[in-house]
C-alpha positions as CSV (number, residue, x, y, z in Angstrom):
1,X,8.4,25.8,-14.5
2,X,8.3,22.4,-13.2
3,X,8.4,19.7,-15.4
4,X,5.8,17.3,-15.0
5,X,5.9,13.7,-15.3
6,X,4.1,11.7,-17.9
7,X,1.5,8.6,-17.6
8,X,3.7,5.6,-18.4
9,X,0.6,3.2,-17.9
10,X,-3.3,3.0,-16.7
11,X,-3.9,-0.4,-14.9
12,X,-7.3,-1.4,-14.0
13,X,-6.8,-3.9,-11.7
14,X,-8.1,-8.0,-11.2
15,X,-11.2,-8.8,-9.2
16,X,-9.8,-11.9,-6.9
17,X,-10.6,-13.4,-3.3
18,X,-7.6,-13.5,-0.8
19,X,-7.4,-15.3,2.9
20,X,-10.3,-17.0,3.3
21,X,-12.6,-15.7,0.8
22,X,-12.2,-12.0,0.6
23,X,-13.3,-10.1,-2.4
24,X,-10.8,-7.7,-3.4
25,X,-8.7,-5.9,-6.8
26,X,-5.5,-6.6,-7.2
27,X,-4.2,-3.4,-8.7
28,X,0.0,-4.2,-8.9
29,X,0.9,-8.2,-8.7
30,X,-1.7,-8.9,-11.6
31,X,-0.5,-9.8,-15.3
32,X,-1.2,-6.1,-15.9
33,X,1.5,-5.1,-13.5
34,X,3.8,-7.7,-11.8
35,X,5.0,-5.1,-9.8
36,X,6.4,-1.4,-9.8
37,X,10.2,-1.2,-7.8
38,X,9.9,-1.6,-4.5
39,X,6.1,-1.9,-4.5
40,X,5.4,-5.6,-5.0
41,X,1.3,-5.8,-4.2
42,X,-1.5,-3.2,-4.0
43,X,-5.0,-4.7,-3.5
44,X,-7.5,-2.6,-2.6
45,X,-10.8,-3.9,-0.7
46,X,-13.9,-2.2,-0.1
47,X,-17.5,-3.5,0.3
48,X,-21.0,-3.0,2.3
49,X,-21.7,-6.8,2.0
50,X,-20.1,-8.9,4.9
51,X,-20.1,-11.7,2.5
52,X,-18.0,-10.3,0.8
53,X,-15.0,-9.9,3.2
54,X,-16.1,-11.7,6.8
55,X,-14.0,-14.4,6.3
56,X,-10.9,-12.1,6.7
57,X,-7.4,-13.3,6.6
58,X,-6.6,-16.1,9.2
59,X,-3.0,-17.1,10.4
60,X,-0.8,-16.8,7.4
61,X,3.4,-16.8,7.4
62,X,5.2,-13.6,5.4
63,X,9.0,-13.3,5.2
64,X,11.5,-10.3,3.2
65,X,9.0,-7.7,2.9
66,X,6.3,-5.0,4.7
67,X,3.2,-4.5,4.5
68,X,1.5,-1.6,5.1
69,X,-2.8,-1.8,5.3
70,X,-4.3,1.7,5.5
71,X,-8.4,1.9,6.1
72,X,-10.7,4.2,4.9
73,X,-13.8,2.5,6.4
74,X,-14.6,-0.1,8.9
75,X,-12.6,-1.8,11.6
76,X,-10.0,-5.0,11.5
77,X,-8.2,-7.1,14.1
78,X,-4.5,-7.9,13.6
79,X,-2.6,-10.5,16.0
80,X,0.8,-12.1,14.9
81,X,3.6,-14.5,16.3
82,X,5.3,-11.6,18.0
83,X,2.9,-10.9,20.2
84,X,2.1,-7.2,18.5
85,X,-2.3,-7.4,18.6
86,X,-4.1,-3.5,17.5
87,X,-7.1,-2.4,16.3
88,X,-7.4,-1.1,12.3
89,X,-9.5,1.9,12.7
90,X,-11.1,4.3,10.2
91,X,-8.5,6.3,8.8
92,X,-5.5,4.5,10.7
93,X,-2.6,2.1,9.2
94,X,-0.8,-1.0,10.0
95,X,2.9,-1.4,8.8
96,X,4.2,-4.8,9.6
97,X,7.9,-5.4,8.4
98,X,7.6,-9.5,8.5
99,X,11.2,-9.4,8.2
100,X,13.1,-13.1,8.8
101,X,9.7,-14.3,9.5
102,X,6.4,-13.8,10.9
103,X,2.7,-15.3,11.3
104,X,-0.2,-13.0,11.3
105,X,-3.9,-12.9,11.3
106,X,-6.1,-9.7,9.9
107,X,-9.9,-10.6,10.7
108,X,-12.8,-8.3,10.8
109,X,-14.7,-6.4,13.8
110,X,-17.4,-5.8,12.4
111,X,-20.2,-7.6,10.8
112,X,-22.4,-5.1,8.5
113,X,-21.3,-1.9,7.0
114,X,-18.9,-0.4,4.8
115,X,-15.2,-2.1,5.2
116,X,-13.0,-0.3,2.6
117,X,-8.8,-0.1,2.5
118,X,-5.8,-0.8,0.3
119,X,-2.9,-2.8,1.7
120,X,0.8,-2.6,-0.4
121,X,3.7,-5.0,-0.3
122,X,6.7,-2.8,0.1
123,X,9.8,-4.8,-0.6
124,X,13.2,-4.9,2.0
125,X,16.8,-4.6,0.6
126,X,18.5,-7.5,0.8
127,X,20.4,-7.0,3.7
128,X,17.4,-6.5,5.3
129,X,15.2,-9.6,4.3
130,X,16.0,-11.4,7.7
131,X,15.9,-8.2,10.2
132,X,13.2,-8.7,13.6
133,X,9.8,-8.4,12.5
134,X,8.4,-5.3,13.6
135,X,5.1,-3.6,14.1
136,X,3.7,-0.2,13.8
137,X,0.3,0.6,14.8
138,X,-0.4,4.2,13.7
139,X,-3.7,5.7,14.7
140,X,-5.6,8.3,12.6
141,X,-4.7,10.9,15.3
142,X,-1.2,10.4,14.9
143,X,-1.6,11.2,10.6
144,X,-0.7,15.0,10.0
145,X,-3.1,16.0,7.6
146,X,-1.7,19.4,5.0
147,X,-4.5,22.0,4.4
148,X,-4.3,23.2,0.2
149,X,-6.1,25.6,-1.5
150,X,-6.8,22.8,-3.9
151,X,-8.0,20.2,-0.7
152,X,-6.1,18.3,2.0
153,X,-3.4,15.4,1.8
154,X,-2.8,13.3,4.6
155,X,1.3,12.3,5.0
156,X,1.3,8.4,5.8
157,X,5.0,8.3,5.6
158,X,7.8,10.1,4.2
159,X,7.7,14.1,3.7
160,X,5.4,16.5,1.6
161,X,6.2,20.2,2.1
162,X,7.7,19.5,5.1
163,X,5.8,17.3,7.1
164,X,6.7,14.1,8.1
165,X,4.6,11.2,7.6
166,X,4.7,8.5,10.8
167,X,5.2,5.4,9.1
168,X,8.9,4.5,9.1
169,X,10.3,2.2,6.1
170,X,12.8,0.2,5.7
171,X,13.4,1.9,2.1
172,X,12.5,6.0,0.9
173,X,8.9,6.0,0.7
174,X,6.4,9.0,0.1
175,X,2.7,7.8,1.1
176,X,-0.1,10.8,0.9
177,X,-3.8,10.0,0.5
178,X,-4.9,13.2,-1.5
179,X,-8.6,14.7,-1.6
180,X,-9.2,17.3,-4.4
181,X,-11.9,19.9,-4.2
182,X,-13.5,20.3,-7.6
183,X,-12.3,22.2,-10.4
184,X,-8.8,22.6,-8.0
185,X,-4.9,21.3,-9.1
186,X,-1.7,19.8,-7.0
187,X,1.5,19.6,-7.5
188,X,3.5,16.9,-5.4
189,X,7.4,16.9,-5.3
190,X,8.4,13.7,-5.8
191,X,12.3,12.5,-5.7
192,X,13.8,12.6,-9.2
193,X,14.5,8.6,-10.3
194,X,11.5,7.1,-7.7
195,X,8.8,5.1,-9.5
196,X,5.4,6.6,-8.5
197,X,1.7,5.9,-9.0
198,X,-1.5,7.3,-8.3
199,X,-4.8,5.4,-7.6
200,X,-8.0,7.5,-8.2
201,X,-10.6,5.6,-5.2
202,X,-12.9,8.3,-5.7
203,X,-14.2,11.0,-8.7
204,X,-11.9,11.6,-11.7
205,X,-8.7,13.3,-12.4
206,X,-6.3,14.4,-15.1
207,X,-2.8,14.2,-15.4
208,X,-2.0,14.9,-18.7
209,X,-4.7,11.6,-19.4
210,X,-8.1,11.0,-17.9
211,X,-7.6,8.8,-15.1
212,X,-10.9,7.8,-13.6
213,X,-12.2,6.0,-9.9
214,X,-10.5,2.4,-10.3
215,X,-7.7,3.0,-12.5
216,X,-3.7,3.2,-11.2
217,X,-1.8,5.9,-13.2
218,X,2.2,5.0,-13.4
219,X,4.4,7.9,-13.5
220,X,7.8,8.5,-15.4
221,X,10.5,8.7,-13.0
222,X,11.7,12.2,-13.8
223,X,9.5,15.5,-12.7
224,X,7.0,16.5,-10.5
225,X,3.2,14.9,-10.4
226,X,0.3,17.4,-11.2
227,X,-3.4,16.3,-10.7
228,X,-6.4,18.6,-11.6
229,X,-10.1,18.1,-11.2
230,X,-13.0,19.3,-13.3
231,X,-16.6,19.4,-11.6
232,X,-16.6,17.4,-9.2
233,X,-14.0,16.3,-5.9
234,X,-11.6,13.4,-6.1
235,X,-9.3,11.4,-3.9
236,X,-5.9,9.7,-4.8
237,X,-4.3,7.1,-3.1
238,X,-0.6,8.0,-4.0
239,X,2.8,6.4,-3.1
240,X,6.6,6.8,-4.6
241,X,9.7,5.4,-3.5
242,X,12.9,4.5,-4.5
243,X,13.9,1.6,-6.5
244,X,16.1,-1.1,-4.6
245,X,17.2,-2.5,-8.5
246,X,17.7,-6.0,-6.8
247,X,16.7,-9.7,-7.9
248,X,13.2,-10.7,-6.6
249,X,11.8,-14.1,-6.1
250,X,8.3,-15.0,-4.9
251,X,6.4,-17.5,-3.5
252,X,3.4,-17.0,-2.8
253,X,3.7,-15.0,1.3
254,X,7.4,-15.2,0.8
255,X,9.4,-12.4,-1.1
256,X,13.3,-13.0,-1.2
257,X,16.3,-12.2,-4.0
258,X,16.6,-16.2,-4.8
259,X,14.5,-18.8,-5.5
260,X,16.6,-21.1,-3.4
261,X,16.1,-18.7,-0.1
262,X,12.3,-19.3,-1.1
263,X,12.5,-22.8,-0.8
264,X,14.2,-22.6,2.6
265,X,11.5,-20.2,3.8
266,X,9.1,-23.0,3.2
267,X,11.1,-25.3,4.9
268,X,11.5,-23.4,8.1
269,X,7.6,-22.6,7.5
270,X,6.9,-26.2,7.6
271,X,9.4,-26.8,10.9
272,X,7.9,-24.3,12.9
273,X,10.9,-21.7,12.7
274,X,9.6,-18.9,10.6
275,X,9.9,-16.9,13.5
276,X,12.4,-18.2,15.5
């Protein structure tokens, strides 16, 4: 019998404004969670009030990390310094490894309805900080969805009963977005020694402990995962990956392994050779 892992922690997340003014919950990067090796950020963002989110994200710089936006509802604009412009559909993801250095804008499309997403900082190893930027734009179409008895679970990136995810990291990753039919159970594989989580965006599930809509679970880091629902459906934003175990220093859109190589990201910020 599989052994199944164990809920370290329940965060709740921080209601903040990002960019320009958009409302969002910053789930991992909040004094509840600083972060959870490799996974440095998760916010997730989701309103049917303009206000709330219209603003966007204009022209900001990132260096030594990706980040990878996934919507569930409405439509976004991303252009950076590299030229790279696409679409953020319902259902589709962006994965932009800023690498050495790169300026980017995320601005809505549309003006009323529903926009709703999460977007996670996935960390580079260090010999990887000052690679080319890069840019994958990954249409819904192009997400293999896995039909369960217990629901469906759409591979982002890395591989769940043997298919393979199209987002391509820099560092393991698994990525699923799980829907549960009521009173059904999963079990996902997950990589013995991998930190993983679990964020219920919809209904409630059990894993050992409640975990209800809004809360991240953090898993042990030995053992299969096992959700089950009671009454009523649910959906699960999960992701695992391995550790890098290296030094980390931030500030602000710049994540390096010094405090020092922080300072010079600024500095070539400031010059105008971010991207250079």
């Amino acid at each position: 019998m599989d052994k199944y892992r164990t809920i370290q922690q329940l965060i709740n997340g921080q209601a903040t404004t990002d960019g320009a003014g958009v409302n969002l919950t910053r789930i991992i990067g909040s004094s509840e969670l600083n972060m959870l090796d490799p996974f440095l950020l998760l916010d997730e963002f989701g309103s049917d009030n303009p206000d709330d989110y219209i603003a966007g994200f204009p022209p900001h710089p990132h260096r030594g990390f990706e980040t990878i936006t996934y919507m569930l509802n409405g439509k976004w604009q991303h252009k950076d310094s590299a030229g790279n412009e696409g679409n953020l559909g319902e259902g589709s993801v962006q994965w932009m490894t800023a690498g050495r250095g790169i300026i980017h804008s995320e601005m809505p499309i549309q003006t009323d309805g529903l926009a709703r997403g999460f977007q996670l900082w996935l960390n580079l190893p260090k010999e990887k900080k000052m690679i080319e930027p890069a840019y994958q734009d990954i249409d819904a179409g192009q997400i293999p969805i896995v039909e369960e008895k217990a629901g469906t679970v759409k591979v982002i990136s890395g591989n769940y009963n043997d298919t393979m995810g199209p987002g391509t990291s820099h560092t393991p990753v698994l990525i699923l977005d799980i829907r549960l039919n009521p009173e059904s159970e999963i079990t996902i594989p997950v990589t013995d020694g991998w930190n993983a989580f679990g964020f219920v965006y919809e209904g409630e599930v059990r894993s050992g402990k409640t975990i209800s809509k809004g809360q991240l679970a953090v898993f042990e880091k030995d053992g299969t995962i096992h959700f089950n629902t009671s009454g009523k459906s649910a959906a699960i934003y999960f992701v695992a990956g391995e550790p890098l175990n290296e030094p980390v220093a931030r500030g602000g859109p710049f994540v390096m392994n010094t405090q020092g190589e922080i300072l010079q990201a600024f500095t070539d910020y400031q010059n105008g050779v971010l991207d250079k």
